[in-house]
PDB file of N, CA, C, O and CB in Angstrom:
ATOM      1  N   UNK A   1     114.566  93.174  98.932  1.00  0.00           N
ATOM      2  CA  UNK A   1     113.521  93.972  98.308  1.00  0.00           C
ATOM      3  C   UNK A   1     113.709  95.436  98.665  1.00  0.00           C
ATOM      4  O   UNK A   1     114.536  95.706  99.535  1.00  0.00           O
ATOM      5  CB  UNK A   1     112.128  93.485  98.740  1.00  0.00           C
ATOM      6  N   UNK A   2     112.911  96.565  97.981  1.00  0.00           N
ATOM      7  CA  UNK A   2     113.645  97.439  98.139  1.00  0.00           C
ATOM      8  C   UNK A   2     112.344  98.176  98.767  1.00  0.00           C
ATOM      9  O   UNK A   2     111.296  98.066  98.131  1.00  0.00           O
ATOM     10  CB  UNK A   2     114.513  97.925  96.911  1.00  0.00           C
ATOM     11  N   UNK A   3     112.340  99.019 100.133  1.00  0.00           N
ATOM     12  CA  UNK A   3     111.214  99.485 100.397  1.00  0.00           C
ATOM     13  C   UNK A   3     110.833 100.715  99.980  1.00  0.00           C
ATOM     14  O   UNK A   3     111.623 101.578  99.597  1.00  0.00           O
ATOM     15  CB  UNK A   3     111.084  99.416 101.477  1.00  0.00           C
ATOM     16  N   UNK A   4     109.669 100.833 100.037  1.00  0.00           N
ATOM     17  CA  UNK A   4     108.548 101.785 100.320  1.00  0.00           C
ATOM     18  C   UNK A   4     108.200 102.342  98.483  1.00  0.00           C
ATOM     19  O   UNK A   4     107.953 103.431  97.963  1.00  0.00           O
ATOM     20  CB  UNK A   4     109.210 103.282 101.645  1.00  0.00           C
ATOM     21  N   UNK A   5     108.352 100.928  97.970  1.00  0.00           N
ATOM     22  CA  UNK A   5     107.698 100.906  96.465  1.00  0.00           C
ATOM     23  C   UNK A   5     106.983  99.978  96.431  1.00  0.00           C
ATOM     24  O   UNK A   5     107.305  99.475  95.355  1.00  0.00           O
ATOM     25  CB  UNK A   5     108.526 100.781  95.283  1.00  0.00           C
ATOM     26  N   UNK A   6     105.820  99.042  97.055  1.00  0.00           N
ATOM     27  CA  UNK A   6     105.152  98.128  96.513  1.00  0.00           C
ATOM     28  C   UNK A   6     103.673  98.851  97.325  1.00  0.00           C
ATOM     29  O   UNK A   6     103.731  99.360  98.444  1.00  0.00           O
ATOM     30  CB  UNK A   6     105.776  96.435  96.835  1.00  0.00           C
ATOM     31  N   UNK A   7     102.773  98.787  96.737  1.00  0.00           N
ATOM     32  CA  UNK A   7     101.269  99.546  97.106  1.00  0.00           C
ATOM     33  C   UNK A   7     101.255  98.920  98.325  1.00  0.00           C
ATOM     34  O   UNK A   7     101.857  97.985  98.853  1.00  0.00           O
ATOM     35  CB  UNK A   7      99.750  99.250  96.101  1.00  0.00           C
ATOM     36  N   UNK A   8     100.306  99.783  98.653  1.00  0.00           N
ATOM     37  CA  UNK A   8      99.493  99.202 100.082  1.00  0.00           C
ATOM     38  C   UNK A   8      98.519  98.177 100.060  1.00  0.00           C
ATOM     39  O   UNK A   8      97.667  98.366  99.192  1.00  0.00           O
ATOM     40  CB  UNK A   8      98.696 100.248 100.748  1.00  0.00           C
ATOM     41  N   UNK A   9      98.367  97.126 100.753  1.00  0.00           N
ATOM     42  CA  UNK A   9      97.554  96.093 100.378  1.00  0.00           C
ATOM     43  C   UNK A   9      95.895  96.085 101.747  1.00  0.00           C
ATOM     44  O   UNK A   9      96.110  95.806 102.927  1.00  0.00           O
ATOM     45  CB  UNK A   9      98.815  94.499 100.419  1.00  0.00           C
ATOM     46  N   UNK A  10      94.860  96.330 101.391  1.00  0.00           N
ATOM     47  CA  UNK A  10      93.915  96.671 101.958  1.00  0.00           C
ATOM     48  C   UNK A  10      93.033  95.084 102.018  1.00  0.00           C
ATOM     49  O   UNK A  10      92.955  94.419 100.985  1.00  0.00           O
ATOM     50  CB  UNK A  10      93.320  97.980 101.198  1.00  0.00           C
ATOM     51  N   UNK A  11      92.338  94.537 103.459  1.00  0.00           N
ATOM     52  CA  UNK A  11      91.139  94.167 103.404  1.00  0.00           C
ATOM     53  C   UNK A  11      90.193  95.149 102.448  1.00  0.00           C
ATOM     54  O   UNK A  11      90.032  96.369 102.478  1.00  0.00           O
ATOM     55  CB  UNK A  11      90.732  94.062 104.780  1.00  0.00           C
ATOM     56  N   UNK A  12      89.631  94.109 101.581  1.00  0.00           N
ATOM     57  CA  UNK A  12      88.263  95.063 100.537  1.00  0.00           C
ATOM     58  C   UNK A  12      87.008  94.534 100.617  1.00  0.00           C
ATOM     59  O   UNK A  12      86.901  93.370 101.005  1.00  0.00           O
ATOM     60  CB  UNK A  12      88.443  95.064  98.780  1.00  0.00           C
ATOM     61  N   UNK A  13      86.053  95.152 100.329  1.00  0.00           N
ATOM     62  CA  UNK A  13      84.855  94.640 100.045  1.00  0.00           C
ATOM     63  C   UNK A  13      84.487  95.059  98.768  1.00  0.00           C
ATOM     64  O   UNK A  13      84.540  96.179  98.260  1.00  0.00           O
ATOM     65  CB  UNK A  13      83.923  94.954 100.976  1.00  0.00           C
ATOM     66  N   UNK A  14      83.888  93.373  98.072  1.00  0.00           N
ATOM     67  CA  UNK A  14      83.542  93.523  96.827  1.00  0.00           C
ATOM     68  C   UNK A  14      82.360  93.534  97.005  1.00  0.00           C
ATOM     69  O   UNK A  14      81.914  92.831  97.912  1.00  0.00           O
ATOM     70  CB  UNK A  14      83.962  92.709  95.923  1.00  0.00           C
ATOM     71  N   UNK A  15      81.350  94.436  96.093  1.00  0.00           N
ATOM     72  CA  UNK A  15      80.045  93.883  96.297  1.00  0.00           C
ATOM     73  C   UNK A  15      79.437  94.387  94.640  1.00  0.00           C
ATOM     74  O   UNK A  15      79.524  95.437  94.003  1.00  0.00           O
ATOM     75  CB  UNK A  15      79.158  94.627  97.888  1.00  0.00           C
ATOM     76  N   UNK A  16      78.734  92.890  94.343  1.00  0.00           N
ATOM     77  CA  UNK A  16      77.932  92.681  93.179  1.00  0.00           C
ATOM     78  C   UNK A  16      76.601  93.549  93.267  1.00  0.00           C
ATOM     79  O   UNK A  16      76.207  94.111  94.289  1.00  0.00           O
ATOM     80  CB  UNK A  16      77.619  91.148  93.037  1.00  0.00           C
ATOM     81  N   UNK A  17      75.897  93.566  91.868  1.00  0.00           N
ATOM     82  CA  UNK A  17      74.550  93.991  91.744  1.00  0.00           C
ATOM     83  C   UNK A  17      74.109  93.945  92.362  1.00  0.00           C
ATOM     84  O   UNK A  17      73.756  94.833  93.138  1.00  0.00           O
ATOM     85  CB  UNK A  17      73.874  93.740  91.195  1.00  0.00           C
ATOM     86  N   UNK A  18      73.773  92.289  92.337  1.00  0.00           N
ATOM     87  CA  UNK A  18      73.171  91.439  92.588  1.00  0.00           C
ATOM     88  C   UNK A  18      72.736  91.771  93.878  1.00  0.00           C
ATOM     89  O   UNK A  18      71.548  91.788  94.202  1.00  0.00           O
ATOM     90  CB  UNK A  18      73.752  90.388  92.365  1.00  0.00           C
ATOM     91  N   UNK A  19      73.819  92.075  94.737  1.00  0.00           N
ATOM     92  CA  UNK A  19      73.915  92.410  96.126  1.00  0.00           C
ATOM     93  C   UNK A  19      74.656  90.934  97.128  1.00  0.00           C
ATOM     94  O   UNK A  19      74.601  90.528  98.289  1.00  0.00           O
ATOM     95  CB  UNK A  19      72.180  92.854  96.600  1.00  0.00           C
ATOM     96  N   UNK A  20      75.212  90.595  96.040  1.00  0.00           N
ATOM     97  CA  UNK A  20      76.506  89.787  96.933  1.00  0.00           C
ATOM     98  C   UNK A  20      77.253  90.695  96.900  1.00  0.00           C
ATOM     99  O   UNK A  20      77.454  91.721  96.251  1.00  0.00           O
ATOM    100  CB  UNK A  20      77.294  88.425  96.421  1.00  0.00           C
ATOM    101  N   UNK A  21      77.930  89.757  98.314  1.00  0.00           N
ATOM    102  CA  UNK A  21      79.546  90.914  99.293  1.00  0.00           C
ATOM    103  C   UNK A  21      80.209  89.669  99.780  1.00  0.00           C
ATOM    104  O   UNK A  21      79.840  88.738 100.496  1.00  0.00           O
ATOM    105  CB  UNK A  21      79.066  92.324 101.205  1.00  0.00           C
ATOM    106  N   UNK A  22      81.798  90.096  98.878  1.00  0.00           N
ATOM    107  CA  UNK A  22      82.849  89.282  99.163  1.00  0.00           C
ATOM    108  C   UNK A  22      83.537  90.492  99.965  1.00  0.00           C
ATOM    109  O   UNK A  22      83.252  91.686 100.051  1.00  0.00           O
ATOM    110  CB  UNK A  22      83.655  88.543  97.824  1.00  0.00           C
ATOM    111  N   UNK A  23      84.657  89.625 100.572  1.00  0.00           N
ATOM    112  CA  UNK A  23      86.022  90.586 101.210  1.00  0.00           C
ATOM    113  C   UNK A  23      86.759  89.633 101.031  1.00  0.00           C
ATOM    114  O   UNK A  23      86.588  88.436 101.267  1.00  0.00           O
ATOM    115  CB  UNK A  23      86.144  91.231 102.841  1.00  0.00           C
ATOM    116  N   UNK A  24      88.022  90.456 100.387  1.00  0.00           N
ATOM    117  CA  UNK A  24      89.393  89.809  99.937  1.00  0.00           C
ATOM    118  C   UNK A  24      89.989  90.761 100.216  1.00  0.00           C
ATOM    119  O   UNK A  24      89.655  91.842 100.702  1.00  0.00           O
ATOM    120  CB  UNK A  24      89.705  89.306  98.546  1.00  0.00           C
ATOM    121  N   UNK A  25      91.258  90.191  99.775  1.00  0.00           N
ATOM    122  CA  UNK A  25      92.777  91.389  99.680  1.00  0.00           C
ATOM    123  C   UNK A  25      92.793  91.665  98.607  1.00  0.00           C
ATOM    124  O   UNK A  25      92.919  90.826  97.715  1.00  0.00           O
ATOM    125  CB  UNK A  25      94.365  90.970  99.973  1.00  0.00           C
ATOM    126  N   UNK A  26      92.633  93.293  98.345  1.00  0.00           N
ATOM    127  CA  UNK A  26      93.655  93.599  97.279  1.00  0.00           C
ATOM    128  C   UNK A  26      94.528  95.238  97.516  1.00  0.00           C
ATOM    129  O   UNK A  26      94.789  95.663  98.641  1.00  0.00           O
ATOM    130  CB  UNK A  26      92.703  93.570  95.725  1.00  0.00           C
ATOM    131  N   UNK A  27      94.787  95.788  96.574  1.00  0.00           N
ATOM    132  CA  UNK A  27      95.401  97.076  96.537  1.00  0.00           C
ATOM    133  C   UNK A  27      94.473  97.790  96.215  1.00  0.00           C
ATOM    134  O   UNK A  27      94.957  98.865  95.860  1.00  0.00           O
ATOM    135  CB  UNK A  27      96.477  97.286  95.738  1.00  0.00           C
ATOM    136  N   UNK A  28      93.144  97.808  96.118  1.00  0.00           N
ATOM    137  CA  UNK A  28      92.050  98.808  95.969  1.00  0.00           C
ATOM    138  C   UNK A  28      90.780  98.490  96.791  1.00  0.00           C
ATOM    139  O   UNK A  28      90.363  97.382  97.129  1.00  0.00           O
ATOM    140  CB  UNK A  28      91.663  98.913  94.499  1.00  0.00           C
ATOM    141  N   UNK A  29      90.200  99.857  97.065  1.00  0.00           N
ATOM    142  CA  UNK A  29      89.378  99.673  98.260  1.00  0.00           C
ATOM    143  C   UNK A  29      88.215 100.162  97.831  1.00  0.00           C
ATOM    144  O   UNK A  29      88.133 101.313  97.404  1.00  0.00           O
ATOM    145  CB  UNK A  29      89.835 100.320  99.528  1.00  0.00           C
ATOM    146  N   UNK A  30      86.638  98.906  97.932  1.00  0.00           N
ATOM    147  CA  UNK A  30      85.627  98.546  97.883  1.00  0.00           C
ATOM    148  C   UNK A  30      85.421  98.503  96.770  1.00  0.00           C
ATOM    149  O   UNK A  30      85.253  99.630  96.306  1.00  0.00           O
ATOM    150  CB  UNK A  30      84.933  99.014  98.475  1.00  0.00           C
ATOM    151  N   UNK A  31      85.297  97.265  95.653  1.00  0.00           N
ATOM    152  CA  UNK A  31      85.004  97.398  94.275  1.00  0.00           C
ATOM    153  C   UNK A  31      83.646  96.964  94.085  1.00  0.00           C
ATOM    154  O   UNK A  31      83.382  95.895  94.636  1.00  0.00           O
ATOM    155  CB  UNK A  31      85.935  96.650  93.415  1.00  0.00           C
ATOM    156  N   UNK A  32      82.777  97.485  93.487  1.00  0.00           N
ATOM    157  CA  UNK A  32      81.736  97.215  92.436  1.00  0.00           C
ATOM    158  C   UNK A  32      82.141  96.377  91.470  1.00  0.00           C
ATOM    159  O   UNK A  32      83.142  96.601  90.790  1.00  0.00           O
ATOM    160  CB  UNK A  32      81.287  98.350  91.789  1.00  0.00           C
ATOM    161  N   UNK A  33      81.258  95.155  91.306  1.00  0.00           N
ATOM    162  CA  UNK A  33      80.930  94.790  90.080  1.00  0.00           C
ATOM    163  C   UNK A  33      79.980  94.301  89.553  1.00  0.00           C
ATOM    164  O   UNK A  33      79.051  94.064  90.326  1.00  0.00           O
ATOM    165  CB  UNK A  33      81.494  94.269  89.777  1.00  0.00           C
ATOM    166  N   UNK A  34      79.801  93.999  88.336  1.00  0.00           N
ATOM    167  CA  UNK A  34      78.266  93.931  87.736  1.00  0.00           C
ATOM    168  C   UNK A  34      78.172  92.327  87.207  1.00  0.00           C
ATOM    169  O   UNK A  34      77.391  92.029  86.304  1.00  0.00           O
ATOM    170  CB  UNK A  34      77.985  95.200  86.250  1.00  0.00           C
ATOM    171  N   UNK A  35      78.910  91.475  87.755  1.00  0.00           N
ATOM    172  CA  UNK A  35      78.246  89.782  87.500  1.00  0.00           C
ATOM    173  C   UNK A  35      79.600  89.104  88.643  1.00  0.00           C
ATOM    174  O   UNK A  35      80.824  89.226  88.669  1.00  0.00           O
ATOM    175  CB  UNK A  35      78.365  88.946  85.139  1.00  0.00           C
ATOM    176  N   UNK A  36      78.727  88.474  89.368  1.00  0.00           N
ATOM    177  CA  UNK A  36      79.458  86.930  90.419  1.00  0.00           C
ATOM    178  C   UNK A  36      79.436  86.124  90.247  1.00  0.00           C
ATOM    179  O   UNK A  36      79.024  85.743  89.152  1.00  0.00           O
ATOM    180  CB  UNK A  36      79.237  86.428  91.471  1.00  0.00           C
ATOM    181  N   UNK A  37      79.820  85.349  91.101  1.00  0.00           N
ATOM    182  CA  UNK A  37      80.012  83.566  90.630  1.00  0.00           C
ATOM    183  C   UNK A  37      78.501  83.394  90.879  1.00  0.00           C
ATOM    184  O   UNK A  37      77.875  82.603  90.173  1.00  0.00           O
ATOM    185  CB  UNK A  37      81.244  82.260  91.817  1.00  0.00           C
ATOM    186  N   UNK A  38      77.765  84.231  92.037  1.00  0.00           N
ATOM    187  CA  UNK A  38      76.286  83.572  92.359  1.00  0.00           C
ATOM    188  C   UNK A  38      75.256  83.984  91.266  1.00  0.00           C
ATOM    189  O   UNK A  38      74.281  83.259  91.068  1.00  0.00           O
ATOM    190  CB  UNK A  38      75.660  84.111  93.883  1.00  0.00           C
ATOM    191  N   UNK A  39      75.433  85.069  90.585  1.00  0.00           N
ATOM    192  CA  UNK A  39      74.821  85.497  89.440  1.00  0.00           C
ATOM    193  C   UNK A  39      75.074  85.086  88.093  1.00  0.00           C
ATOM    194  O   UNK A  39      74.249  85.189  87.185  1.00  0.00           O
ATOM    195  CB  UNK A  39      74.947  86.610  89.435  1.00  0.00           C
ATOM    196  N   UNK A  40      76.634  84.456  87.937  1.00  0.00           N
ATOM    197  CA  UNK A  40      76.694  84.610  86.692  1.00  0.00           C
ATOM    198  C   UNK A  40      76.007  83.457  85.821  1.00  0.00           C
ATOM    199  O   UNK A  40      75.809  82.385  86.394  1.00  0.00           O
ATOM    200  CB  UNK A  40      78.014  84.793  86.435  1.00  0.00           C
ATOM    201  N   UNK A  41      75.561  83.615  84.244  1.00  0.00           N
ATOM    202  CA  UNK A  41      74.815  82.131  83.880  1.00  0.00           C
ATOM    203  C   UNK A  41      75.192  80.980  83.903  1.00  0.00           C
ATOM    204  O   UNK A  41      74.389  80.058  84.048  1.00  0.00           O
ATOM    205  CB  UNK A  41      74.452  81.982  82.834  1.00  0.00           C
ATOM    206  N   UNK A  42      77.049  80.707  83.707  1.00  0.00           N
ATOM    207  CA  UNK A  42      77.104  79.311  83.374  1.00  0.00           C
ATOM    208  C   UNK A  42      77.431  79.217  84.985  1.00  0.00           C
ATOM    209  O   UNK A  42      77.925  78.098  85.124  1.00  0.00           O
ATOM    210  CB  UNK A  42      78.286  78.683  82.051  1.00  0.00           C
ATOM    211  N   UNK A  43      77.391  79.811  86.152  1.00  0.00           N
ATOM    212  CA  UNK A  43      77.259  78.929  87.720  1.00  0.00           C
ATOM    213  C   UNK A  43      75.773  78.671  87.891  1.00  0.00           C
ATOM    214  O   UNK A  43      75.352  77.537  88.118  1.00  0.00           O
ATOM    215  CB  UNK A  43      77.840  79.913  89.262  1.00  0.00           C
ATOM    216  N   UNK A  44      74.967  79.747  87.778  1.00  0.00           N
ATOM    217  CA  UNK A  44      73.631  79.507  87.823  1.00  0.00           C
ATOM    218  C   UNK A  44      72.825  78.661  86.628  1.00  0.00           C
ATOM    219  O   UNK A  44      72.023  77.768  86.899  1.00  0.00           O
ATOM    220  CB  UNK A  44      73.118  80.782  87.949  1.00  0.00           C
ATOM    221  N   UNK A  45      72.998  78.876  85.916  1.00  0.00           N
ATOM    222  CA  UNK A  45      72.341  77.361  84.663  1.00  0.00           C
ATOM    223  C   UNK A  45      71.074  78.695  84.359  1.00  0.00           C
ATOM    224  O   UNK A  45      69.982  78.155  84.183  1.00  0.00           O
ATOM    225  CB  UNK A  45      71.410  74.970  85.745  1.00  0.00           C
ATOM    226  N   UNK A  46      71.003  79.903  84.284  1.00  0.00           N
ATOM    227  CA  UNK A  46      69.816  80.296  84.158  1.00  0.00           C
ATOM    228  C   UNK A  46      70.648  81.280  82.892  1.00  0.00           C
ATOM    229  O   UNK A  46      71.780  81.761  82.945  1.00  0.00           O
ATOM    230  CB  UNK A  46      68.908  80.923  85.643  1.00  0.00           C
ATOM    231  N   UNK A  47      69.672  81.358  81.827  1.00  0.00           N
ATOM    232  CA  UNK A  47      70.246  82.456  80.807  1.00  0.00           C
ATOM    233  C   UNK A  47      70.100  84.149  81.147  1.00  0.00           C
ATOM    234  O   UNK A  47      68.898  84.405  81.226  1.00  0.00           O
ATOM    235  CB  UNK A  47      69.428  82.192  79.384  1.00  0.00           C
ATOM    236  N   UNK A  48      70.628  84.922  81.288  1.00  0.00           N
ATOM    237  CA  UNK A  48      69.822  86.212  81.846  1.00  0.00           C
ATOM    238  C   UNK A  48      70.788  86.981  81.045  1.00  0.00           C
ATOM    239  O   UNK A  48      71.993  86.736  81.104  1.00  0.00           O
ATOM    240  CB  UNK A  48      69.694  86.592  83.684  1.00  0.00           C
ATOM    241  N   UNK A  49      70.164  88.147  80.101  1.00  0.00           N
ATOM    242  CA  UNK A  49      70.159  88.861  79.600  1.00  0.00           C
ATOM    243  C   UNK A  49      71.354  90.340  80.447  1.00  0.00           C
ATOM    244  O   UNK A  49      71.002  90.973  81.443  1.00  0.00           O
ATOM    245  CB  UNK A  49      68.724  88.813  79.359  1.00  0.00           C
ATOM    246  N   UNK A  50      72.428  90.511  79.858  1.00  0.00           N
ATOM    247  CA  UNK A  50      73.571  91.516  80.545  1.00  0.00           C
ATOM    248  C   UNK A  50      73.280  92.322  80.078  1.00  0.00           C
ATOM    249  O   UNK A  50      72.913  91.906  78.979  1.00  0.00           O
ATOM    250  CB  UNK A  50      74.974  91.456  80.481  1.00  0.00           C
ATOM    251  N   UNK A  51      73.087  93.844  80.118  1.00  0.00           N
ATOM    252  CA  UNK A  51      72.999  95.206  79.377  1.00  0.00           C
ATOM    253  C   UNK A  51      74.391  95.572  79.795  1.00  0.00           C
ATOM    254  O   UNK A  51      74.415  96.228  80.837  1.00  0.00           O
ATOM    255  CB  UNK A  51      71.705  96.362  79.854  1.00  0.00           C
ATOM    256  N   UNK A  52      75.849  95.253  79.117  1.00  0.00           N
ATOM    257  CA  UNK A  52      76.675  95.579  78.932  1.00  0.00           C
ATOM    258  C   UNK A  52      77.297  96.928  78.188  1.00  0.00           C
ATOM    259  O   UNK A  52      78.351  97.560  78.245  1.00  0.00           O
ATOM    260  CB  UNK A  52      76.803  94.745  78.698  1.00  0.00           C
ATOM    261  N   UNK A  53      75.736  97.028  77.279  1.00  0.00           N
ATOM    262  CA  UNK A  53      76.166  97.996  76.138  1.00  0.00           C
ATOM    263  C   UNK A  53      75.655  99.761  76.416  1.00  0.00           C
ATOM    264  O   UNK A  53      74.853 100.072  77.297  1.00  0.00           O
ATOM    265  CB  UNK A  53      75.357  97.321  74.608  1.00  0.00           C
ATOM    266  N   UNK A  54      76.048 100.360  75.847  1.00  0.00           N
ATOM    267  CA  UNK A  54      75.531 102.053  76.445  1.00  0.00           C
ATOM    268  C   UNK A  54      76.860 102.729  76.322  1.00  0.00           C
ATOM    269  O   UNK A  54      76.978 103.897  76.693  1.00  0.00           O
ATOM    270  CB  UNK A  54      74.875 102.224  78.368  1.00  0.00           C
ATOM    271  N   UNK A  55      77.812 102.100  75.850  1.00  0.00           N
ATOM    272  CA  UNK A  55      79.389 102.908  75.982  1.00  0.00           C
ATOM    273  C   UNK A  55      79.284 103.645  75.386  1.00  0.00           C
ATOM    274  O   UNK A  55      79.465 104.681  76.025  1.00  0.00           O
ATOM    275  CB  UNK A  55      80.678 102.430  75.653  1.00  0.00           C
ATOM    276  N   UNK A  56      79.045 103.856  74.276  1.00  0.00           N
ATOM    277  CA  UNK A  56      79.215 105.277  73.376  1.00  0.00           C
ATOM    278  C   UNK A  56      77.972 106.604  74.032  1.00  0.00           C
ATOM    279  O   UNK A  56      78.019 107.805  73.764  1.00  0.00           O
ATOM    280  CB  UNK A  56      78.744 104.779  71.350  1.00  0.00           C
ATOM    281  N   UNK A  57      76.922 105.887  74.944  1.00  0.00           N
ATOM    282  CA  UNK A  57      76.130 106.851  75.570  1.00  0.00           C
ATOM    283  C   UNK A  57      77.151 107.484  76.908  1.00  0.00           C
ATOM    284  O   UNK A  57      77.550 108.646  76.977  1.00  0.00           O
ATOM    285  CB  UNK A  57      74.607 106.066  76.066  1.00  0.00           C
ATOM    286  N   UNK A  58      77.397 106.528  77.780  1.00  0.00           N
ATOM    287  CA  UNK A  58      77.861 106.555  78.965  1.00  0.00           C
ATOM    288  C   UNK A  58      79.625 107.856  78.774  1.00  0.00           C
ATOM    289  O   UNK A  58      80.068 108.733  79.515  1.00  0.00           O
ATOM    290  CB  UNK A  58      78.073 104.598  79.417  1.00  0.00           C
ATOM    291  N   UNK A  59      80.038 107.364  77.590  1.00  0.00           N
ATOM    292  CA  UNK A  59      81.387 108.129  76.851  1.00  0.00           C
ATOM    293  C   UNK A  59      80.978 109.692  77.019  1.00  0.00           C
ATOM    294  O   UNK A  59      81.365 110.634  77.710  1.00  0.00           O
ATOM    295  CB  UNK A  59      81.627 107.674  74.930  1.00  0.00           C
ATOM    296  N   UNK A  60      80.129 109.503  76.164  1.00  0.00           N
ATOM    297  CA  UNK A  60      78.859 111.049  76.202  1.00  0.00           C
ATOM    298  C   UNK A  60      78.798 111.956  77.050  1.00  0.00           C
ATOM    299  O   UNK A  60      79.205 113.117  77.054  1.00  0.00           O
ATOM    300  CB  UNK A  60      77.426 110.811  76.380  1.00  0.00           C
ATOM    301  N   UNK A  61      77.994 111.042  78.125  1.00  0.00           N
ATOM    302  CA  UNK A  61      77.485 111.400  79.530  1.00  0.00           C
ATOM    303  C   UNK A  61      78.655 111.752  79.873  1.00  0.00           C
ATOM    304  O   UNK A  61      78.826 112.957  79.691  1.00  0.00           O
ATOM    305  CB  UNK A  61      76.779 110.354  80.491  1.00  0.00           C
ATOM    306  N   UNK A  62      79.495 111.242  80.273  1.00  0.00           N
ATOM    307  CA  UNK A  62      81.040 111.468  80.860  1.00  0.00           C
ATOM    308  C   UNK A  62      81.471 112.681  80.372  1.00  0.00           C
ATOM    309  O   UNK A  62      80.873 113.651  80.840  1.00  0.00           O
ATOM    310  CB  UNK A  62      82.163 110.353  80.422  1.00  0.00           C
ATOM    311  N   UNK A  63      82.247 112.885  79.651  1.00  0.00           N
ATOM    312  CA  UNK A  63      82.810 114.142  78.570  1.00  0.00           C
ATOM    313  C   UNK A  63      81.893 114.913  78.219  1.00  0.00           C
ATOM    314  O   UNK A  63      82.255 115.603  77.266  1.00  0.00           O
ATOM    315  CB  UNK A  63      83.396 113.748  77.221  1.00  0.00           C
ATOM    316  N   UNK A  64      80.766 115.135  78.582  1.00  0.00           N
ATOM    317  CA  UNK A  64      79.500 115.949  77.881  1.00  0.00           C
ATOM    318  C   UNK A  64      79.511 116.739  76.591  1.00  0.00           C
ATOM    319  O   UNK A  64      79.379 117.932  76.319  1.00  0.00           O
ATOM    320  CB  UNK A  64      79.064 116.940  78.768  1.00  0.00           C
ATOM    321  N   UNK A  65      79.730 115.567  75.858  1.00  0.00           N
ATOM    322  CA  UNK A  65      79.385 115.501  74.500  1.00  0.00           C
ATOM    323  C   UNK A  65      77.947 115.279  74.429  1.00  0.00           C
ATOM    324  O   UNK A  65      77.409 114.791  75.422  1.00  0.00           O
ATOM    325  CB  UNK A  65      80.138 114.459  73.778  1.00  0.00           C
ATOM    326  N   UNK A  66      77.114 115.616  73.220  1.00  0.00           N
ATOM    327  CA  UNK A  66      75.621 115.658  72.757  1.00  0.00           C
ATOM    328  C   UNK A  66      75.535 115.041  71.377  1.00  0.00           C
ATOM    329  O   UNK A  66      74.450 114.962  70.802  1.00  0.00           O
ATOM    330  CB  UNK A  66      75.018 117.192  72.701  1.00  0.00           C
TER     331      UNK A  66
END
């Protein structure tokens, strides 16, 4: 193998909305995300409503476009 070309590999902490916190390995350090295995509907059996949508606002917000 040839060195000092493959990323650095970090202990991470993931942590959900929800406010679950995993730690795994990966090549990026502390990720957010917005649905878990403990939240999501088909582990939980409960239907719950995602507000996924807002991209063309959030695009906006970002680039400060009006």
């Amino acid at each position: 193998m040839k060195a000092d070309i493959h990323p650095q590999y970090h202990r991470t902490t993931v942590t959900c909305s929800c406010g679950a916190v995993y730690h795994i390995g990966s090549t990026r350090e502390n990720l957010k995300i917005e649905i878990c295995g403990k939240c999501h509907p088909l582990y939980t059996g409960q239907q719950r409503i995602v507000d996924s949508g807002g991209r063309v606002e959030r695009f906006k917000k970002r680039y400060g476009m009006k």
